[in-house]
Phi, psi and omega in degrees: 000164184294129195282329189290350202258335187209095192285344175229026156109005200264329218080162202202138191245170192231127165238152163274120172238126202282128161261122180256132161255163170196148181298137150281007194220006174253119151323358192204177190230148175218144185288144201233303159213167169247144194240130173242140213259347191188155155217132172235159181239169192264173186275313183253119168299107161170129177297155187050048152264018198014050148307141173073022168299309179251166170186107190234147179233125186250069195040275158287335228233123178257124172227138206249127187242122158264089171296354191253007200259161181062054202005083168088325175316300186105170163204169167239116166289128178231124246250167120224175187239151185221113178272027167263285167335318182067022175203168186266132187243116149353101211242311193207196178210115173250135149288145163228131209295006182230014167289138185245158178311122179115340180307351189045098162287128166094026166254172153257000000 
């Protein structure tokens, strides 16, 4: 990623949104290009949490996994886009209560 947007290193996921054209005389709409709408970082600071290792997308709502942040336990970041705002906000940070250091939590 652009070294200048995350100066120490931590990581950073890139989300996109696919623009469709469509035909009148085609029965479907076809993608036509990806625009990328956002980069985000993670919040709680610390190198080799390898944010952004994982990534599952939900209609709005984006979760983003750093398994290595909280020495190895992991966590997830959850992203939403707000289409009054027209960008991605930052929502939560999930933990899960019974991971211990190394479980990597926020892996697939």
């Amino acid at each position: 990623h652009n070294d200048n947007s995350d100066p120490q290193q931590l990581g950073a996921a890139y989300i996109f949104r696919a623009s469709y054209s469509c035909d009148l005389s085609s029965p479907q709409c076809r993608r036509s290009n990806w625009t990328q709408e956002a980069q985000v970082f993670p919040t709680l600071a610390g190198a080799g949490s390898r944010f952004g290792s994982c990534v599952a997308l939900s209609g709005n709502v984006a979760m983003v996994g750093a398994p290595g942040s909280l020495n190895e336990a992991g966590t997830v970041y959850v992203f939403e886009y707000s289409s009054t705002q027209k960008r991605w906000n930052y929502l939560q940070i999930m933990t899960f209560p019974l991971v211990t250091a190394g479980d990597n939590f926020g892996t697939s």
